[in-house]
ROTOR-56237 format. One line per 8 residues: number of its first residue (from 1); their letters; for each residue y, x, z of N, C-alpha, C. Coordinates in steps of 0.001 Angstrom, whole numbers, plus 500000, padded with zeros to 6 digits. Example, Ala and Ser with C-alpha at 12.3 -4.5 7.8 and 13.67 -1.06 7.14 Angstrom:
2
1) AS) 494310:513190:507800:495500:512300:507800:496700:513200:507800  497750:512850:507080:498940:513670:507140:500030:512900:507870
This chain:
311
1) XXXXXXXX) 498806:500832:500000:500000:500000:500000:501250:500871:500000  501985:500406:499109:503245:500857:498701:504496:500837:499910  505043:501973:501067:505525:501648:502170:507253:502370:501546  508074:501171:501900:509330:501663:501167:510532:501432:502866  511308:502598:502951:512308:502543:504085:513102:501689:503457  513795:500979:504474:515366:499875:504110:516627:500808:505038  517844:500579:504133:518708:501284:504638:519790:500583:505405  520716:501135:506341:521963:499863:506729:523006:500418:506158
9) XXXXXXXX) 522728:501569:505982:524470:502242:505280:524043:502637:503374  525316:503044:503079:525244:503563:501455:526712:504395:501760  526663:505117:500637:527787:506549:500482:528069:505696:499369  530114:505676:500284:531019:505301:499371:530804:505927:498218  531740:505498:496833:532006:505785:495825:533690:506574:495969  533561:507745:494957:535124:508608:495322:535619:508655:493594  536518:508644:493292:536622:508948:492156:538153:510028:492244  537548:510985:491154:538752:512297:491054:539130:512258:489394
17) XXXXXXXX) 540582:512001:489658:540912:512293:487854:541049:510878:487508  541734:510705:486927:542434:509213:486181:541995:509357:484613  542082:507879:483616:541225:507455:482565:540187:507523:482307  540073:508288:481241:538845:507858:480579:537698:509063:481010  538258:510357:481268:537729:511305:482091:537250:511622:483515  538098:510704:484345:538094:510541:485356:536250:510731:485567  536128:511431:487142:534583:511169:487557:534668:510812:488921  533811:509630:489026:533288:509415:489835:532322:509691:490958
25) XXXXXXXX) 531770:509993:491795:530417:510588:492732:530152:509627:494002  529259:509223:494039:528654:509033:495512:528595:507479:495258  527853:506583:495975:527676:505245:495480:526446:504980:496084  525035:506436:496683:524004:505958:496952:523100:505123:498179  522661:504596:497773:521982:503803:498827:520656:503500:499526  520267:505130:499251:518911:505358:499736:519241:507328:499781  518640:508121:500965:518546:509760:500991:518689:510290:499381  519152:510911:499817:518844:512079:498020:517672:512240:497245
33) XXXXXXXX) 517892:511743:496846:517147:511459:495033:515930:510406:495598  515976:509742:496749:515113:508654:496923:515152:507065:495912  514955:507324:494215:514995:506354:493507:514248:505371:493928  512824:505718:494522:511937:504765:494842:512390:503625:495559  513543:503918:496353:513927:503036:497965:515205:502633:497370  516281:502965:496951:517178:502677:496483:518077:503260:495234  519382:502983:494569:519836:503731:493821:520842:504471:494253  521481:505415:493180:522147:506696:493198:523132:506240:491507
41) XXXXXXXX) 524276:505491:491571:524641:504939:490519:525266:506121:489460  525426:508024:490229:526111:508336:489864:525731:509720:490168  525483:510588:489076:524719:512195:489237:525866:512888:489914  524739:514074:490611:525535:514706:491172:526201:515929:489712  527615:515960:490086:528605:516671:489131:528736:518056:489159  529267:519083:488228:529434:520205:487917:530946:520837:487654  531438:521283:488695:532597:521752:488652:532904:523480:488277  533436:523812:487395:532941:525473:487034:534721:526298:487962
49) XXXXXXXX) 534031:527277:488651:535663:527676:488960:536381:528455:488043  537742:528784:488530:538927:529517:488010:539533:529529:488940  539830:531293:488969:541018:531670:490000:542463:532155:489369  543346:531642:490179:544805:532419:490217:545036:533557:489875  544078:534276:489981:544417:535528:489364:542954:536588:489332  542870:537465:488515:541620:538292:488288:540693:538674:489147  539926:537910:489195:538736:538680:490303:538445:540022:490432  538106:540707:491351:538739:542342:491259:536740:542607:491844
57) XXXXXXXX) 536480:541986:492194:534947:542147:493125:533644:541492:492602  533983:540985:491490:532867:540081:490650:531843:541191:490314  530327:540772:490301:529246:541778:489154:529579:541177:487872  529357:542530:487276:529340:542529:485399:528557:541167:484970  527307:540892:485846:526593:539529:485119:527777:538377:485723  528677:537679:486190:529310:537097:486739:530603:537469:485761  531489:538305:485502:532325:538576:484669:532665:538219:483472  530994:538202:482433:530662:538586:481352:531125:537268:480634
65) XXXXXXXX) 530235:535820:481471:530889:534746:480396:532178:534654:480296  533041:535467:481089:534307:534838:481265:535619:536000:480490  534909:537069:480321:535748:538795:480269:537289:538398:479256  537244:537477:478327:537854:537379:477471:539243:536405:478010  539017:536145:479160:539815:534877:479712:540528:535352:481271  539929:536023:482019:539893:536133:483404:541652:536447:483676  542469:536901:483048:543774:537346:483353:544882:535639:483138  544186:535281:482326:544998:533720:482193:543898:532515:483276
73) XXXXXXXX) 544670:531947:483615:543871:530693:484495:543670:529254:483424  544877:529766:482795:544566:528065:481489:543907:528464:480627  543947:529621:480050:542239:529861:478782:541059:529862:479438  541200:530334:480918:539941:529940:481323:539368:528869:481924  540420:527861:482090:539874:526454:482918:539551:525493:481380  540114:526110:480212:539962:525815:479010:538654:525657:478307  538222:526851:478904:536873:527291:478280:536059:526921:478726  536224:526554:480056:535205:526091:480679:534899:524764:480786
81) XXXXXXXX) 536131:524117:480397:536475:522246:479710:535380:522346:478684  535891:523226:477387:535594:523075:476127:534300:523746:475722  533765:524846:476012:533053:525877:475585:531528:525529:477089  531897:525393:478075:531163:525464:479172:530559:523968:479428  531697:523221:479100:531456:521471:479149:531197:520926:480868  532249:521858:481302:531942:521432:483194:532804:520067:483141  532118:519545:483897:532740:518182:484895:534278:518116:484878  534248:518790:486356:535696:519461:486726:536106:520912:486637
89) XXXXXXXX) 537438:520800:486626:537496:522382:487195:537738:522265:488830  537366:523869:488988:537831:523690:490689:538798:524763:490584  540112:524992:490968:540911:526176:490835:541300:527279:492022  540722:528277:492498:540591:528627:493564:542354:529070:493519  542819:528986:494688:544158:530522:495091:544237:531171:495428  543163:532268:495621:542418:533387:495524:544207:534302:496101  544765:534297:494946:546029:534969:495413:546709:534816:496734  546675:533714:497410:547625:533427:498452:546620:533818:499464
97) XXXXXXXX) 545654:534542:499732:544874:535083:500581:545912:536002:501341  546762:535995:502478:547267:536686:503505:546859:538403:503315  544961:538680:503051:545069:540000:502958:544757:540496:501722  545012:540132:500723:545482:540362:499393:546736:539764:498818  546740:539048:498010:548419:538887:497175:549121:537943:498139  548647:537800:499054:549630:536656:499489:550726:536232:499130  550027:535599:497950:551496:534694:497520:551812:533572:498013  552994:532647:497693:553523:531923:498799:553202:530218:497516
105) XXXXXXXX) 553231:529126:498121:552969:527997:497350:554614:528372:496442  555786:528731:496074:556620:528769:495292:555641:529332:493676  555105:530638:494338:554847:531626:493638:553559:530527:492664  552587:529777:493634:551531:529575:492630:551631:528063:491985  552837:527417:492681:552571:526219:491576:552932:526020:490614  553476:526970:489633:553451:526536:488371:552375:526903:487682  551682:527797:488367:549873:528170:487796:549079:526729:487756  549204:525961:489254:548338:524929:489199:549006:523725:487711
113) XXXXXXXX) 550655:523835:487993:550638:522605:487058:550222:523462:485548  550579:524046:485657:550021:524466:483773:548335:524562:483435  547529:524781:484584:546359:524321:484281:545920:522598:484892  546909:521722:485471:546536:520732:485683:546715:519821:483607  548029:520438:483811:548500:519650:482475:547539:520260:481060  547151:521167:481288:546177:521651:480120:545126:520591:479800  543932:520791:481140:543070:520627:481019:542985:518598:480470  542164:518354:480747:541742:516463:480066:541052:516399:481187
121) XXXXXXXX) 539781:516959:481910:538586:516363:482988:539410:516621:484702  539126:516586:485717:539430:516599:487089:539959:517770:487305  540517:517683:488070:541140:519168:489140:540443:519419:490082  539606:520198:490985:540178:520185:492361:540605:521881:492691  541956:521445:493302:542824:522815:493986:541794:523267:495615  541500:524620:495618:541341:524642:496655:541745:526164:497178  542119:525927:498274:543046:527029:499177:542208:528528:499402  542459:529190:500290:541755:530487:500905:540488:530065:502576
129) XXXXXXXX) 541278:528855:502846:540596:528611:504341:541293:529434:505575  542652:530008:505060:543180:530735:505867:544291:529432:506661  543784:528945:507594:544136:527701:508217:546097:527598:507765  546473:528847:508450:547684:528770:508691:548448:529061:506841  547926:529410:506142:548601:530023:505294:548639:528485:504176  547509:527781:504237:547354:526989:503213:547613:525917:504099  548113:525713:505000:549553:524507:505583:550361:525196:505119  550748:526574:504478:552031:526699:503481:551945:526338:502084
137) XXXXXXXX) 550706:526615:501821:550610:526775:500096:550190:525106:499225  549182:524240:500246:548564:523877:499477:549603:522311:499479  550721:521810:500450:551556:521027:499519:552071:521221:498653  552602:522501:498176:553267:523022:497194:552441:522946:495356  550643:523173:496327:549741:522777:495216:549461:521219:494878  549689:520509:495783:549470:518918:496003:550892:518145:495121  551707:518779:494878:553490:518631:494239:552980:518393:493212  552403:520238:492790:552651:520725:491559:551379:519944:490588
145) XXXXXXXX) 550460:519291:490922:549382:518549:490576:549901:516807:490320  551057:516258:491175:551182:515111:491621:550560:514276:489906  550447:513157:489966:550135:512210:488721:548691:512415:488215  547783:513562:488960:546278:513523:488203:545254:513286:489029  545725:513057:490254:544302:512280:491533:543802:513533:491593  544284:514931:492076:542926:515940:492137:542472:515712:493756  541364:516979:493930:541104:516767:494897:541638:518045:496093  542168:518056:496790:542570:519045:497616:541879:519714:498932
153) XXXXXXXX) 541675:520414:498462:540709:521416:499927:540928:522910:500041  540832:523654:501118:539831:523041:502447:540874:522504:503273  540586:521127:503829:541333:520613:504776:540573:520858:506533  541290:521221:507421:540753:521897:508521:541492:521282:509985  540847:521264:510987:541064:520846:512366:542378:521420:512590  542606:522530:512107:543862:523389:512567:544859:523011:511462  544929:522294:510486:545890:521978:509541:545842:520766:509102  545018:519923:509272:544826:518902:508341:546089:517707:508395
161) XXXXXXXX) 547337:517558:509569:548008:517239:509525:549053:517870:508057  548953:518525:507875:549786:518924:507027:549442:519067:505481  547991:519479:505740:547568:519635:504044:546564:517763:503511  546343:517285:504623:545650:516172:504224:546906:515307:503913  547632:515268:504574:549249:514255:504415:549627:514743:502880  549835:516093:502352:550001:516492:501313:548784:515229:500388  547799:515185:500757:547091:514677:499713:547174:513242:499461  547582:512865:500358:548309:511516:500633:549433:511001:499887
169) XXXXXXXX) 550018:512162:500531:551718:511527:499643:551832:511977:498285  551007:512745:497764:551117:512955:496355:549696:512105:495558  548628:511230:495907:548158:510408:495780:546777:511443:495327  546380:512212:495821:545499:513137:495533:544293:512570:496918  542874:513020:497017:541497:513258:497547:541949:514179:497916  540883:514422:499905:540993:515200:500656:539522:516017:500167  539662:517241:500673:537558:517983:501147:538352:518353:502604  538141:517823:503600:537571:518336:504471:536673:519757:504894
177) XXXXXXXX) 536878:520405:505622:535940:521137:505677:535644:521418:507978  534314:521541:507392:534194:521956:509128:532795:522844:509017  532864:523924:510194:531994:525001:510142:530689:524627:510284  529637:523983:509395:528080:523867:509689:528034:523070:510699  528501:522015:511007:528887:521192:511956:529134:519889:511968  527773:518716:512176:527361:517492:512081:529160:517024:512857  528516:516952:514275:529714:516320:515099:531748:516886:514605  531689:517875:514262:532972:518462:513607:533708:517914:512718
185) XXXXXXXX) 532372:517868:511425:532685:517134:510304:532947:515647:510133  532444:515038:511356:532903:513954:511822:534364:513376:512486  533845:513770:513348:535348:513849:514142:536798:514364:512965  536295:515175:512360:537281:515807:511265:538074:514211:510306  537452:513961:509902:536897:512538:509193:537614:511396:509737  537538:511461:510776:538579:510449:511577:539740:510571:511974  539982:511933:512031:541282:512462:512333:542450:512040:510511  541783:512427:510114:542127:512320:508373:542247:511034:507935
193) XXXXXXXX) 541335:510052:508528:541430:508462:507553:542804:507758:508871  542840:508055:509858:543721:507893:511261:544875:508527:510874  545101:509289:509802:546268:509969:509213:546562:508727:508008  546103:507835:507904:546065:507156:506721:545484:507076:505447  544834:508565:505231:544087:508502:504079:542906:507562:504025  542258:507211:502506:541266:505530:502777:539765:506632:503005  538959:506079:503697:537680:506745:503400:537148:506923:501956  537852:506349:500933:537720:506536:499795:537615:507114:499114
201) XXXXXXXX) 538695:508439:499751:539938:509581:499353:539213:510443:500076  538332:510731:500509:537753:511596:501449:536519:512277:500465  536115:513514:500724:535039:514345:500262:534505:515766:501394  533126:514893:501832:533236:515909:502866:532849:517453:501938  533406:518685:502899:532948:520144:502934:532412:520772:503889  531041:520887:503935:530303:521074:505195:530052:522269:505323  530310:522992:504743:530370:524641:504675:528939:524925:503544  529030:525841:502838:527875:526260:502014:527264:527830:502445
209) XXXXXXXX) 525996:527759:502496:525436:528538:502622:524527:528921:501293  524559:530278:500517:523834:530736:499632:522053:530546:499874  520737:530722:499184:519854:530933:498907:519484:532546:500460  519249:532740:501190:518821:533736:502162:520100:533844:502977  521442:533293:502701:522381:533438:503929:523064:532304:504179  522117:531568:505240:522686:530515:505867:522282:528991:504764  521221:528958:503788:521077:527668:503011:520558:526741:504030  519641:527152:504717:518561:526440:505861:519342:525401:506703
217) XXXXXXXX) 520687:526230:507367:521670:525537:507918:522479:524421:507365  523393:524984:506041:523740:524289:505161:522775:522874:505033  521630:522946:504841:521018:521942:504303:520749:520950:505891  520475:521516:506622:520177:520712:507841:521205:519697:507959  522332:520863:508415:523444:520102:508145:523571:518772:507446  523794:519031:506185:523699:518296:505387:522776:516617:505708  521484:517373:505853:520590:516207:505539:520626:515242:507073  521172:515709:508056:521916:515363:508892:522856:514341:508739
225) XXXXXXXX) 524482:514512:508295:524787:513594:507897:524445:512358:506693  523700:512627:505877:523052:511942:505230:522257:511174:506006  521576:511038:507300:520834:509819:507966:521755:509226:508687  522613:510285:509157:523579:509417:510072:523924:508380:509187  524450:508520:507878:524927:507413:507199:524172:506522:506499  523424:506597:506045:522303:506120:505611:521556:504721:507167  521086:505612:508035:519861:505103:508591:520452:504176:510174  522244:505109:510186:523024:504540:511271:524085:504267:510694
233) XXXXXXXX) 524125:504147:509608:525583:503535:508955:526743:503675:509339  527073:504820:509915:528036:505253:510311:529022:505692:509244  529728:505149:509879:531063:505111:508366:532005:506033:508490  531789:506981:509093:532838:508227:509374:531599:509673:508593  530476:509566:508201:529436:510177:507458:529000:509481:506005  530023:508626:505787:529130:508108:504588:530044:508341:503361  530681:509902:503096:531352:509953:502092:530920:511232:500914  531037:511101:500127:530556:512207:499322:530194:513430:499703
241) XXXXXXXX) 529591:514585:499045:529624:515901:499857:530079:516568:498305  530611:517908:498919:531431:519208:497918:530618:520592:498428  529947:521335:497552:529764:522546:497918:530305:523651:497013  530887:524318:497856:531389:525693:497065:530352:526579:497023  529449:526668:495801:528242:527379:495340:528602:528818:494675  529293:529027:493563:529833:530248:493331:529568:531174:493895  530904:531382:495072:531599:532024:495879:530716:532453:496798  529773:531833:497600:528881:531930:497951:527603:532851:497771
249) XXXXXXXX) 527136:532614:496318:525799:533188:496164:526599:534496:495699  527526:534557:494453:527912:535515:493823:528166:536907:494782  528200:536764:496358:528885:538163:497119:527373:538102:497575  526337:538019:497409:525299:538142:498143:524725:540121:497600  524301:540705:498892:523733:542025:498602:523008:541527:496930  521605:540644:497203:520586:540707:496291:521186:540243:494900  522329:539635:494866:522859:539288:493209:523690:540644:492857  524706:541125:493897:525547:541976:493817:525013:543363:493325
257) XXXXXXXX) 523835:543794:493407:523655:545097:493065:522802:545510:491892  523024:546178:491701:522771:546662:489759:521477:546582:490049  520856:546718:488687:519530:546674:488306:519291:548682:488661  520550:549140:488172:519948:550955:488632:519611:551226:489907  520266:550266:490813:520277:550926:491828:518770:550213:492951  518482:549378:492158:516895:548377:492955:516216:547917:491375  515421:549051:490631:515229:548408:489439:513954:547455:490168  513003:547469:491137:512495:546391:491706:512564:544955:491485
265) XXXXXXXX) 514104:545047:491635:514399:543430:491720:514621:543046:490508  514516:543714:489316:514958:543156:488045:516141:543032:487583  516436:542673:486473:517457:542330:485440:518944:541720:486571  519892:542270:486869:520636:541547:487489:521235:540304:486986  521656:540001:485800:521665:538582:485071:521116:537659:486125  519866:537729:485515:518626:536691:485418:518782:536368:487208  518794:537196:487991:518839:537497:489153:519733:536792:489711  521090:537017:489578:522147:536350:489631:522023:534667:489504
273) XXXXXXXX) 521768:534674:488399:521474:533069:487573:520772:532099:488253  519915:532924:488698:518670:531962:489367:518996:531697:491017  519140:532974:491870:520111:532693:492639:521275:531669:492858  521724:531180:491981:522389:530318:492063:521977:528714:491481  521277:529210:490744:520480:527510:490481:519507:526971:491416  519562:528003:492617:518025:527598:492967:518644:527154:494766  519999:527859:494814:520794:526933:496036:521253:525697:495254  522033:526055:494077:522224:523715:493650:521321:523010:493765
281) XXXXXXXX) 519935:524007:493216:519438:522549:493359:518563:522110:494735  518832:523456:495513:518360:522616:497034:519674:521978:497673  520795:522149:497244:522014:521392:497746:521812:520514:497089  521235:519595:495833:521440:518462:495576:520156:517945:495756  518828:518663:496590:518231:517408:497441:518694:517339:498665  519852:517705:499446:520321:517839:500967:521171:516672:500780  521662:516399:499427:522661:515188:498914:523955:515166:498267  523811:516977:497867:525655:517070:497748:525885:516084:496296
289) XXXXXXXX) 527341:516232:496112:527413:515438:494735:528252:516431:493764  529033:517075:494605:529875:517742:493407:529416:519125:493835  528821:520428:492885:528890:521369:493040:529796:522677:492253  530156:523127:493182:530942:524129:492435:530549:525708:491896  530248:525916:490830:529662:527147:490682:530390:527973:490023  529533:528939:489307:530357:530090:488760:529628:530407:486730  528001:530449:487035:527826:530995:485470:527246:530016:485098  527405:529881:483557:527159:529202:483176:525689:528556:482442
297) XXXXXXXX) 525112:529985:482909:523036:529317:482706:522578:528820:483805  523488:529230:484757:523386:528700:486250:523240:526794:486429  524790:526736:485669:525188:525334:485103:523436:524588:484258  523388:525430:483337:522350:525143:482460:520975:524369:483129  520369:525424:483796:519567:524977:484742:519730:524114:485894  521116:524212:486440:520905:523218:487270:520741:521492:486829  521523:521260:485259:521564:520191:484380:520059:519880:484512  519529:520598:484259:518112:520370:483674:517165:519945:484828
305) XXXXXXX) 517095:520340:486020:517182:519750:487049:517340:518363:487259  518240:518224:487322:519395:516983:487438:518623:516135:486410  518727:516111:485351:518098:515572:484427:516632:515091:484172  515998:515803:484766:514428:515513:485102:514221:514662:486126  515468:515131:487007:514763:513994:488146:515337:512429:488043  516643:512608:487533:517328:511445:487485:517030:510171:485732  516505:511282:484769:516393:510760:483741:518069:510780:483011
């Protein structure tokens, strides 16, 4: 006999980006990828990044799709529209990092609007996580975006008065973020919709952990709030999830080091690649919806994924 769970909660629906491009995420009403028990009206999405300015620390396999672009932020959020076929973009500000360029929100919003106004698919702007610095930068990014619904993150316990209100008054989506942390990410959540934003406008960021540093957590995490909302319908857990995947796997020892120097481990490419397809796609059975990555066979495979299971 066929034994099927019933649920009391479902994960709102969020939508980032206005017309016909616009995407949607989250809507489901049964655990991750549980088709059997309920539906999932809406795949989890592919956001490719672009930073503010040249990555100085990337491996050559990580560089390579991009070598021709990396000094401009609009040929490359371009390419990755047109040539890459991502979802969204996600646009890091890599620059306003306090111990590198610290530049100031004057300095970077005309970067964000010239790649907001470029691109046709979603935005999302997201800061350094340097609490104090991006309560300077990221209204200035929330301005310079105003009229395209992006999504704005990382929003944090120590700022979120200031950068979630930004997302508010310029009619933009929050990410939240809180450190690997069920009760945090909660409480976070309430502090933010109690600011006025709708639970609508909300996208949680539960922190990401790569493939050997910290996924185990990440995912607990994760699959954590996913029952809370689901099985206790708790409506302060029942909103989309965002993982910053990239950034993540890409600084790991085992992607980071040449094939000369561990010919053991093989081809660093391939290495790289898989590494990173192989945290999406355990982040999208933990439940995330939007992931953010970096290469683009990475992308490839994780589609294919996605595609098998969802049809």
């Amino acid at each position: 006999m066929e034994v099927k769970e019933t649920y009391n909660g479902k994960i709102r629906e969020a939508t980032i980006g206005l017309g016909d491009t616009a995407v949607t995420v989250g809507g489901e009403t049964s655990l991750p990828l549980y088709m059997f028990e309920g539906t999932a009206p809406n795949k989890p999405v592919i956001a490719l990044e672009v930073y503010d300015t040249k990555p100085e620390d990337w491996p050559e396999a990580a560089v390579a799709p991009y070598a021709d672009v990396l000094d401009d932020p609009v040929k490359w959020a371009l390419k990755c529209q047109d040539e890459y076929k991502a979802d969204m973009i996600c646009l890091n500000l890599a620059s306003t990092n306090p111990s590198t360029g610290d530049r100031t929100g004057a300095d970077i919003a005309p970067i964000v609007k010239a790649v907001s106004d470029a691109i046709k698919i979603p935005l999302i702007v997201y800061g350094t996580a340097n609490a104090d610095k991006d309560a300077e930068v990221m209204p200035k990014a929330a301005e310079a975006c105003q009229g395209k619904r992006a999504l704005i993150g990382p929003v944090e316990e120590e700022n979120y008065k200031t950068v979630a209100a930004a997302a508010l008054g310029f009619d933009h989506l929050a990410a939240p973020h809180s450190p690997i942390d069920v009760n945090i990410a909660k409480q976070l959540n309430i502090l933010i919709t109690q600011l006025g934003l709708a639970p609508e406008r909300v996208i949680i960021d539960p922190t990401t952990g790569a493939l050997g540093y910290g996924l185990e957590y990440c995912y607990s995490v994760m699959e954590r709030l996913r029952l809370a909302a689901m099985t206790q319908n708790d409506s302060m857990t029942q909103m989309p999830m965002i993982n910053q995947i990239g950034r993540e796997v890409w600084k790991a020892k085992e992607v980071k080091t040449p094939e000369a120097d561990e010919p053991a481990w093989g081809d660093a490419e391939t290495r790289g690649v898989l590494w990173e397809a192989l945290t999406a796609t355990a982040l999208i059975m933990a439940g995330s919806n939007i992931l953010v990555m970096r290469h683009p066979k990475a992308v490839e495979l994780t589609r294919q994924f996605v595609a098998a299971l969802t049809g």
